[in-house]
C-alpha positions as CSV (number, residue, x, y, z in Angstrom):
1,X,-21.3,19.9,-31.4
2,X,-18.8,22.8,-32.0
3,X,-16.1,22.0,-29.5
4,X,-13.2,20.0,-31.2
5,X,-13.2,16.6,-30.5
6,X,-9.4,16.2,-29.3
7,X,-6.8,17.5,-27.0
8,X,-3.4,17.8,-28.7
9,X,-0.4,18.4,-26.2
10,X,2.7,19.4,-27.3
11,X,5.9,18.4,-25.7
12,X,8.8,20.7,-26.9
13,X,12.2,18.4,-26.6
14,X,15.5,20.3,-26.3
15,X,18.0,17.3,-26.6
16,X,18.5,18.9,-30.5
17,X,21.2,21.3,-28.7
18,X,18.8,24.0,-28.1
19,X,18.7,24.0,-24.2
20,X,19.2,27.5,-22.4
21,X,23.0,27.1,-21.5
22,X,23.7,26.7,-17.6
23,X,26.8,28.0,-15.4
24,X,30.0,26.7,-14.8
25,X,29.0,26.3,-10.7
26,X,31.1,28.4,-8.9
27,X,31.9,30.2,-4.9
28,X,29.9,29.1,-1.7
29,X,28.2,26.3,0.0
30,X,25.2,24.1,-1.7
31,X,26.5,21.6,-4.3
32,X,29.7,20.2,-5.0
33,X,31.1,19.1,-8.3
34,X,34.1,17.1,-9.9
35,X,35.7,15.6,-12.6
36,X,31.9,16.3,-14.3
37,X,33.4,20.2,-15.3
38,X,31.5,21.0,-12.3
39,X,33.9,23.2,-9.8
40,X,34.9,21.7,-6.4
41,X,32.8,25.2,-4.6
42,X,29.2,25.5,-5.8
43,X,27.6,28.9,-5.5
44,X,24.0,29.7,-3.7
45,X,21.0,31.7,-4.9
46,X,21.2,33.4,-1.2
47,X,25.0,34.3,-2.2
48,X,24.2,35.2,-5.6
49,X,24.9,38.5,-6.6
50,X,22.0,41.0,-7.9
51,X,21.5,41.3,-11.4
52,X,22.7,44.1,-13.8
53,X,20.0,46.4,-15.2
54,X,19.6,46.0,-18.7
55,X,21.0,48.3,-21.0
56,X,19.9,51.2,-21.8
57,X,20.5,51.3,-25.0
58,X,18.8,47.9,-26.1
59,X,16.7,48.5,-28.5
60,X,13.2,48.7,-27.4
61,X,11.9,46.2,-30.4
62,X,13.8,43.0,-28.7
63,X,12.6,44.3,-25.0
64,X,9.4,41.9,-23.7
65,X,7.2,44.3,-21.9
66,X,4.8,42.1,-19.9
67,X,3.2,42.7,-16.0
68,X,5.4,40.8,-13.4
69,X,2.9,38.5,-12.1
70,X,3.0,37.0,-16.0
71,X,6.9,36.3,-15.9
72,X,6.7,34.9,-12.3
73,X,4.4,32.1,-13.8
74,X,6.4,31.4,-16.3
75,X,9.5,31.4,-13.9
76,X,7.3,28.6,-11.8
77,X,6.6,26.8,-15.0
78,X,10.1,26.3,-15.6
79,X,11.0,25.3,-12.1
80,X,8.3,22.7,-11.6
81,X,9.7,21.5,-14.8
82,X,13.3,21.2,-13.4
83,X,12.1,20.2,-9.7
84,X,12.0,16.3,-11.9
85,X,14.8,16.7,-13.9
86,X,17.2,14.2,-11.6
87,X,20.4,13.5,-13.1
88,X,21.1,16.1,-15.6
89,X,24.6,18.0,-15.1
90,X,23.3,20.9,-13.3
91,X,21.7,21.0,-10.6
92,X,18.2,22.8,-9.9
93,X,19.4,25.9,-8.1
94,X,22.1,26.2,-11.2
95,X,19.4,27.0,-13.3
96,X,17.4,29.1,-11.5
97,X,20.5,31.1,-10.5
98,X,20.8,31.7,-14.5
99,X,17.1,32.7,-15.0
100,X,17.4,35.0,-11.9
101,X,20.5,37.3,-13.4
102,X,18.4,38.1,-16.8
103,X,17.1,41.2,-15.2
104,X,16.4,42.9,-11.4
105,X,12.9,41.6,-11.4
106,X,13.3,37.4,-11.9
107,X,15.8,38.0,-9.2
108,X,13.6,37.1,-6.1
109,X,11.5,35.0,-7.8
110,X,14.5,32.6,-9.2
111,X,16.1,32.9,-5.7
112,X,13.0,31.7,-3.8
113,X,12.4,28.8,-5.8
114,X,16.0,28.1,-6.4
115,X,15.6,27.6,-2.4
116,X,13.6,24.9,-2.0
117,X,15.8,22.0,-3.3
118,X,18.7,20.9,-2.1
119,X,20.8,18.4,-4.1
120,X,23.4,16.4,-2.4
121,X,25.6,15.4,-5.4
122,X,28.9,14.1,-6.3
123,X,30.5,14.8,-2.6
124,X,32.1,13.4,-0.3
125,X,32.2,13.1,3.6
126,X,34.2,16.4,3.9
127,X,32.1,18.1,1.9
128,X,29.1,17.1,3.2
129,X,30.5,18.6,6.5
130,X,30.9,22.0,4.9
131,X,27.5,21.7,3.5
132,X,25.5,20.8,7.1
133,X,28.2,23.7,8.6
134,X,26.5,25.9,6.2
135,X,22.6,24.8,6.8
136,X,23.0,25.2,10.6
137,X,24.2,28.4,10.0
138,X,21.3,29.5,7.9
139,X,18.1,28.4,9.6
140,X,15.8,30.8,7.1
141,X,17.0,28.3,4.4
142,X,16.4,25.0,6.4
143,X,12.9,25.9,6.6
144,X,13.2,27.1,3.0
145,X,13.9,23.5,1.4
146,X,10.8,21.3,0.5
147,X,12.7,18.8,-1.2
148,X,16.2,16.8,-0.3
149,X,18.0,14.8,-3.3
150,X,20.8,12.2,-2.8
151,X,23.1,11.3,-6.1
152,X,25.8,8.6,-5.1
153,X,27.1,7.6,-8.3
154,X,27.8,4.3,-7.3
155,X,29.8,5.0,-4.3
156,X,29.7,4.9,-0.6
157,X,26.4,5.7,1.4
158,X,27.7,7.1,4.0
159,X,27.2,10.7,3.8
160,X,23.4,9.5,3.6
161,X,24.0,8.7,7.1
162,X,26.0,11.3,8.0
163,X,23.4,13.9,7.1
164,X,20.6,12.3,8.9
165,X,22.2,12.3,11.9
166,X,23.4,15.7,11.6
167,X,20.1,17.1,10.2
168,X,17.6,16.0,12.9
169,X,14.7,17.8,13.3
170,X,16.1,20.7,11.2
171,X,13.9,20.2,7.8
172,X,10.3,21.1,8.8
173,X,9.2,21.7,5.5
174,X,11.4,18.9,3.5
175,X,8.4,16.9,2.2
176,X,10.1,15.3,-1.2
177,X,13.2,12.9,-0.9
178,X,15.4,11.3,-3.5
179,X,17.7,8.4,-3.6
180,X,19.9,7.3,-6.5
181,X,22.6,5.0,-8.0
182,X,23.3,3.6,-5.3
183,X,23.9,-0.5,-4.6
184,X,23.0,-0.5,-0.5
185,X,25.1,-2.8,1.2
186,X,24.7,-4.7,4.3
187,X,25.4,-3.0,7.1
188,X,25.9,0.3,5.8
189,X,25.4,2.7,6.6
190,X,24.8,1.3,10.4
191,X,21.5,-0.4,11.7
192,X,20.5,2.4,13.7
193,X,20.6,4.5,10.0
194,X,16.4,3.9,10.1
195,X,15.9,5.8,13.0
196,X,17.8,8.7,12.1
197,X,15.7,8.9,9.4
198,X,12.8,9.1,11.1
199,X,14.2,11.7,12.8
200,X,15.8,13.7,9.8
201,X,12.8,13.4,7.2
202,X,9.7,12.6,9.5
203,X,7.9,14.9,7.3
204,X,8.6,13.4,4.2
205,X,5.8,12.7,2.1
206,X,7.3,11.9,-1.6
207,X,10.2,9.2,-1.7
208,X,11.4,8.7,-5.2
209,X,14.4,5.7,-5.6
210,X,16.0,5.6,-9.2
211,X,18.4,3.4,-9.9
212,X,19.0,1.4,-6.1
213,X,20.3,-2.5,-5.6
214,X,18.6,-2.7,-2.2
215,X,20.3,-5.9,0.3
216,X,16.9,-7.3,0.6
217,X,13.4,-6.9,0.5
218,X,13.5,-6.3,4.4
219,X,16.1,-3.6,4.4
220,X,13.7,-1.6,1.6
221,X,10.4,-2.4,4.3
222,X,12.8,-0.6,7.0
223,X,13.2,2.4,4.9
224,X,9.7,2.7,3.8
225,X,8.4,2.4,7.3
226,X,10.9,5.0,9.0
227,X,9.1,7.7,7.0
228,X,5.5,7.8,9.0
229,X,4.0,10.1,6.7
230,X,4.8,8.5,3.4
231,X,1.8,8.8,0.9
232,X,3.7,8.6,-2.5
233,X,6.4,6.0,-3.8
234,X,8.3,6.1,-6.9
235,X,10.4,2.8,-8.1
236,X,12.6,3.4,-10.9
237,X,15.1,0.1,-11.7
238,X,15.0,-0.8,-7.9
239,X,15.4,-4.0,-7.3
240,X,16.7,-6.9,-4.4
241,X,19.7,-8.7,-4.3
242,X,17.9,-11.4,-1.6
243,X,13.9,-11.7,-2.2
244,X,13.2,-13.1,1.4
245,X,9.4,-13.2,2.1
246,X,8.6,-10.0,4.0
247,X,5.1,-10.2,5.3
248,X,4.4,-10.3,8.8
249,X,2.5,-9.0,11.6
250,X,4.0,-5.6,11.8
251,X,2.4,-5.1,7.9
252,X,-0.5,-6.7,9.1
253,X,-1.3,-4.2,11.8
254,X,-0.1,-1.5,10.1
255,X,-0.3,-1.9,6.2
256,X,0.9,0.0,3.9
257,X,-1.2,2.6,2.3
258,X,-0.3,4.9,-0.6
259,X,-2.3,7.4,-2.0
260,X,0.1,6.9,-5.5
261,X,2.9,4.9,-6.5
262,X,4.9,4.5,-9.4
263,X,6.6,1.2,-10.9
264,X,9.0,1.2,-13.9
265,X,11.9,-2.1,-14.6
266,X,10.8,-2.8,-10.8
267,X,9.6,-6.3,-10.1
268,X,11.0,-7.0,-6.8
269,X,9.1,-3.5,-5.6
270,X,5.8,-5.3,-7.0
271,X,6.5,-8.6,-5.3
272,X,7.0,-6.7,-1.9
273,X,4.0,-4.8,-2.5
274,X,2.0,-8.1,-3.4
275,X,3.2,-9.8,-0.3
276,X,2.3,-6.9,2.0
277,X,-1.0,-6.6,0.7
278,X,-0.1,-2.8,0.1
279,X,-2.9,-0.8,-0.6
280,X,-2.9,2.2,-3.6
281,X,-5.3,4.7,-4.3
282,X,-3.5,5.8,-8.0
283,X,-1.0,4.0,-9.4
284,X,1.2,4.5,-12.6
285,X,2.8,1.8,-14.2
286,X,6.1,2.8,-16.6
287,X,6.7,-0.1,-18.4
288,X,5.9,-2.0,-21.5
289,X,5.7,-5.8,-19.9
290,X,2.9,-6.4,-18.1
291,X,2.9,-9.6,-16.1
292,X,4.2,-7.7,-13.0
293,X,1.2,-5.4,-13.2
294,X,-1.1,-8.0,-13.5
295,X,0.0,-9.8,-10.3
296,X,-0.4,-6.6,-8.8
297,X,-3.9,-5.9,-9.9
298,X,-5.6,-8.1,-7.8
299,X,-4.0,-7.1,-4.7
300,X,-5.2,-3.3,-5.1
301,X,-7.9,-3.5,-6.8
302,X,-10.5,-2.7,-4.3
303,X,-8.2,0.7,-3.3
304,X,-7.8,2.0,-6.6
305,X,-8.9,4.4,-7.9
306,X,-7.5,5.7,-10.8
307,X,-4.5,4.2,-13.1
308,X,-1.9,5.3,-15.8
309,X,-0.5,2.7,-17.8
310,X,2.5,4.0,-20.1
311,X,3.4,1.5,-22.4
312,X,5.0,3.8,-24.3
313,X,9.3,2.7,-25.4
314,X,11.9,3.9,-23.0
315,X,14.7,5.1,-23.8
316,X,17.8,3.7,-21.1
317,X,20.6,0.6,-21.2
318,X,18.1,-1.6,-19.9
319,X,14.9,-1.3,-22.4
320,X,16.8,-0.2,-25.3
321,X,13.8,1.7,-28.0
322,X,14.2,-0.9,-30.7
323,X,13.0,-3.7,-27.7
324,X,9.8,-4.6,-27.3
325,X,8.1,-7.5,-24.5
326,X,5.3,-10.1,-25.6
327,X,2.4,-9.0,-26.1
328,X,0.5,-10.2,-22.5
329,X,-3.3,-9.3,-22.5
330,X,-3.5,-7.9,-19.2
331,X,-7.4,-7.6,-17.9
332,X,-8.4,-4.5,-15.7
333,X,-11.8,-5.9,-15.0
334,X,-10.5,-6.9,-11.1
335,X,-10.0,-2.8,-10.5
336,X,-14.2,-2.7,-9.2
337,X,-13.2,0.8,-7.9
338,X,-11.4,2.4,-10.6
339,X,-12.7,5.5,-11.9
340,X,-10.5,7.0,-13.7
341,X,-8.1,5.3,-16.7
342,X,-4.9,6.6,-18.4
343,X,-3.1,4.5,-21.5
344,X,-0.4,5.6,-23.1
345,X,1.3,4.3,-25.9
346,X,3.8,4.7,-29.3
347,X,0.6,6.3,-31.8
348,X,2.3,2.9,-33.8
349,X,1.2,0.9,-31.2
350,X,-2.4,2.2,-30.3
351,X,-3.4,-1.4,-31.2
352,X,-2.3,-2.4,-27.7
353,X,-4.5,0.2,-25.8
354,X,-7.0,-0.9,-28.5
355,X,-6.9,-4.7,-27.0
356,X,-6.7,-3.4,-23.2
357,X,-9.8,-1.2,-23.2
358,X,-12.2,-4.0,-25.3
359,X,-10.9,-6.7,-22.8
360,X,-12.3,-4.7,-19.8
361,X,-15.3,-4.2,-17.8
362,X,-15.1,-1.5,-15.5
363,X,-18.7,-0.6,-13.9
364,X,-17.4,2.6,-12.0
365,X,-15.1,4.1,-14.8
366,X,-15.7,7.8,-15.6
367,X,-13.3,8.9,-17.8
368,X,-10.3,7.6,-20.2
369,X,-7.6,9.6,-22.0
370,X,-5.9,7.7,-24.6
371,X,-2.0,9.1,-25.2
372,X,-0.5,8.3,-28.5
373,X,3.3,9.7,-28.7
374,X,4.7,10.1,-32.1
375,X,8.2,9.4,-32.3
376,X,10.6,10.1,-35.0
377,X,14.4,9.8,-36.5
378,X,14.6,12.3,-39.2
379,X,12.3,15.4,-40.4
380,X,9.8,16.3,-38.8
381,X,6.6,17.2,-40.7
382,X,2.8,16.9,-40.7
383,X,3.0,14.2,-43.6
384,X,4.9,12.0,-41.0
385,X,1.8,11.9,-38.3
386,X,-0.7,11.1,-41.3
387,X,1.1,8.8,-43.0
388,X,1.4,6.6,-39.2
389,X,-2.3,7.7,-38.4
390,X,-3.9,5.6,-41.9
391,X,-1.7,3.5,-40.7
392,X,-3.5,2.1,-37.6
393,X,-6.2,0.3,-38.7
394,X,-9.9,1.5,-39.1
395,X,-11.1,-2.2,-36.9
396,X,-9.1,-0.9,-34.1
397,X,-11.3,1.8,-34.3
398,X,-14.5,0.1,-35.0
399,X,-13.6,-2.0,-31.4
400,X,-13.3,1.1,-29.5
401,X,-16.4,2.7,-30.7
402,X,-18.3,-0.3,-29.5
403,X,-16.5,-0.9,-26.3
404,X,-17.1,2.4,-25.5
405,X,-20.8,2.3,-25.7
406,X,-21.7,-1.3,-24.7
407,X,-22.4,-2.2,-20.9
408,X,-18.7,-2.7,-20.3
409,X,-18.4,1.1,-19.5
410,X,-21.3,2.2,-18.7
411,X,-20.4,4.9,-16.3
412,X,-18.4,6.5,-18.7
413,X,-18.5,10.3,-19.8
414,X,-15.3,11.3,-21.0
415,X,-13.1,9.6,-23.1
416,X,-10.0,12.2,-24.3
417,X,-7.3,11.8,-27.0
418,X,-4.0,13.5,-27.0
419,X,-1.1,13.5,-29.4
420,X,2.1,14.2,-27.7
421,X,4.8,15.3,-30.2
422,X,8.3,16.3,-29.6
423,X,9.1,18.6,-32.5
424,X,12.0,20.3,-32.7
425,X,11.6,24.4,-32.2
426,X,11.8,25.1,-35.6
427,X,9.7,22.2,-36.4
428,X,6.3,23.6,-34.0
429,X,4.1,24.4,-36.7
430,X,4.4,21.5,-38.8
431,X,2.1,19.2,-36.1
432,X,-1.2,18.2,-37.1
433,X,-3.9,21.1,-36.9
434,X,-6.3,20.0,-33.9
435,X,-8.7,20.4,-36.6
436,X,-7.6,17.7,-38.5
437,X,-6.6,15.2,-35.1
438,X,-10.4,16.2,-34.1
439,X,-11.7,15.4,-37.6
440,X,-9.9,11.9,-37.8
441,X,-11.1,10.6,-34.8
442,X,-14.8,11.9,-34.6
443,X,-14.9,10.0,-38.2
444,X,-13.4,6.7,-36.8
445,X,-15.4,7.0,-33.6
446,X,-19.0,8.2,-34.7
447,X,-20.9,7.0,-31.8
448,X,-18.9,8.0,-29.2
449,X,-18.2,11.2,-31.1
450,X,-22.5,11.2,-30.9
451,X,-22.8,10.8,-27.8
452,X,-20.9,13.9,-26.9
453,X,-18.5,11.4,-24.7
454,X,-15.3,12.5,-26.9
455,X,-13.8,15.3,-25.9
């Protein structure tokens, strides 16, 4: 075999200070700010001005000379990166706006995907006014916006209401919706809110709720069901303040069917989906207790078919790094249709992923990555990933490789490794060769490393 045994994917973090500085928001009509250092006008990409020409006397050594097509990819990179990125203190069309003035040809780029998210944030009821004013009077970028997100810090919901009723039937193309910090109360917005919904965001496909206190169980079944073409769910800390029992014959003619969800600090979400008999096709679970998961395991299991499990530390309030749940030995043998399996875990910890896989039997199961994230706290360096790696014992290892090649997986043809790292810049080339992450684990795992499974 010639092909290195491993994948190794890097994950560069810029929380050292070495971001690309955004904008102070300023002029026209998207996003408001406030007491954030964010100015009270926000200015478009459709408003933005065109960029300078570079000058002509920089000198041709620091100039990038590279076909357009090249730096348009790399402009969609970063933008698909930033589509995610929530709650940071700019918003999405912010950054693109900066990427669009480095030269005249990023311009149209940056400004067409700088369209297609619209981020209702820190405003209120006036300024949400301005902001529908300034939609209806610009239908090209109406049909422009593909995804719609809601930031209330904690404060009324009204303006969710607001522009759902005024929106109706104007976002053809909105497919991805986002609700967060928000505690819902009863009664607002008004009961008719659900149908407005349906109306504003029938073609959402992608709800993601971070951070929501929901009344009960019921009101979150409401929302769910007023978007009819709902085929993906994200739960980030969402929970119910009343945990009535929700099933009934409305879920039993129509049940719920997902073709992914996502879970993370949200057991009330699980115990709704239990008791709806809600049926997933992939599912990711964010979180490092598994009792909830196991619950839900049983309920799915004949729908699913493929799984990510990030166990993983997270780093919030609520799950503080340094925390860490009982260990709970979940079993994934119950998933008869799952084909593919993704663990991830602290490359400390790979003893956990160790004790899920040899616990299993999965008859259909075709391929397995196994994630191990290095963390750190001071230097970085190539000694540190070595030094944790003899660490993990060569049994853990030894259980694997016989798992792997026993009659519990006997479907299996692809079991991948990956080391994700989060150097600093400066730091890059001090992570482990893929030579030597190859080399380690073809000579801890010979047989599956024989059988040509390990790639």
């Amino acid at each position: 075999m010639t092909t290195a045994p491993a994948t190794i994917s890097l994950l560069l973090d810029t929380q050292f200070g070495e971001s690309v500085p955004g904008p102070e928001v300023n002029g026209g009509e998207v996003c408001c700010g406030n007491e954030d250092g964010v100015d009270d006008k926000a200015e478009s990409l459709g408003s933005m001005p065109n960029p300078a020409p570079l000058d002509a006397d920089m000198p041709l050594e620091h100039s990038i000379e590279l076909p357009i097509e090249l730096w348009e990819k790399v402009i969609d990179y970063l933008a698909d990166e930033w589509v995610d990125d929530l709650w940071s203190g700019e918003t999405y069309e912010a950054k693109l706006r900066v990427l669009g003035r480095v030269c005249q040809g990023w311009y149209a780029r940056c400004r067409s995907r700088g369209l297609e998210r619209l981020d209702v944030w820190r405003m209120d009821k006036k300024k949400v006014y301005c902001l529908i004013n300034a939609l209806n009077q610009d239908p090209e970028r109406c049909h422009a916006i593909k995804m719609v997100s809601f930031n209330f810090r904690w404060k009324s919901m009204s303006i969710f209401g607001t522009f759902a009723v005024c929106m109706a039937q104007k976002l053809p193309q909105v497919k991805h919706l986002v609700l967060g910090r928000y505690h819902w109360e009863l009664g607002q917005p008004h009961a008719q809110i659900f149908d407005h919904v349906t109306l504003a965001f029938e073609s959402i496909t992608v709800l993601d709720l971070m951070d929501v206190e929901f009344p009960s169980a019921v009101v979150f079944g409401r929302l769910v069901r007023a978007l009819p073409q709902l085929s993906s769910l994200k739960c980030w800390s969402v929970t119910f303040r009343k945990r009535a029992y929700v099933a009934g014959r409305i879920w039993q003619l129509h049940p719920l069917r997902l073709d992914a969800a996502e879970v993370r600090r949200s057991d009330d979400v699980v115990d709704f989906l239990v008791s709806i008999g809600a049926q997933l096709r992939h599912f990711i679970w964010r979180d490092r207790g598994l009792e909830k998961c196991q619950e839900l395991l049983p309920v799915i299991a004949e729908s699913l078919s493929s799984m990510r499990i990030d166990l993983a530390p997270s780093f919030s309030i609520l799950s503080p790094q340094g925390f860490s749940p009982p260990y709970f030995p979940i079993d994934l043998t119950s998933a008869v249709n799952l084909r593919v399996l993704s663990i991830s875990s602290n490359l400390t910890n790979l003893n956990r992923a160790v004790n899920i896989l040899c616990r299993a039997s999965l008859l259909k199961l075709i391929a397995i990555t196994i994630i191990s994230t290095f963390t750190y706290t001071e230097t970085f360096s190539s000694s540190n990933i070595q030094d944790t790696l003899d660490k993990v014992g060569k049994y853990s290892y030894a259980l694997l490789d016989q798992a792997f090649s026993s009659r519990q997986y006997p479907a299996l043809k692809k079991v991948a490794f990956e080391l994700h790292c989060r150097p600093r810049r400066s730091e890059v080339m001090e992570v482990i060769s893929e030579v030597s992450w190859g080399s380690h684990l073809s000579s801890n795992l010979p047989a599956l490393y024989t059988s040509g499974r390990l790639v």
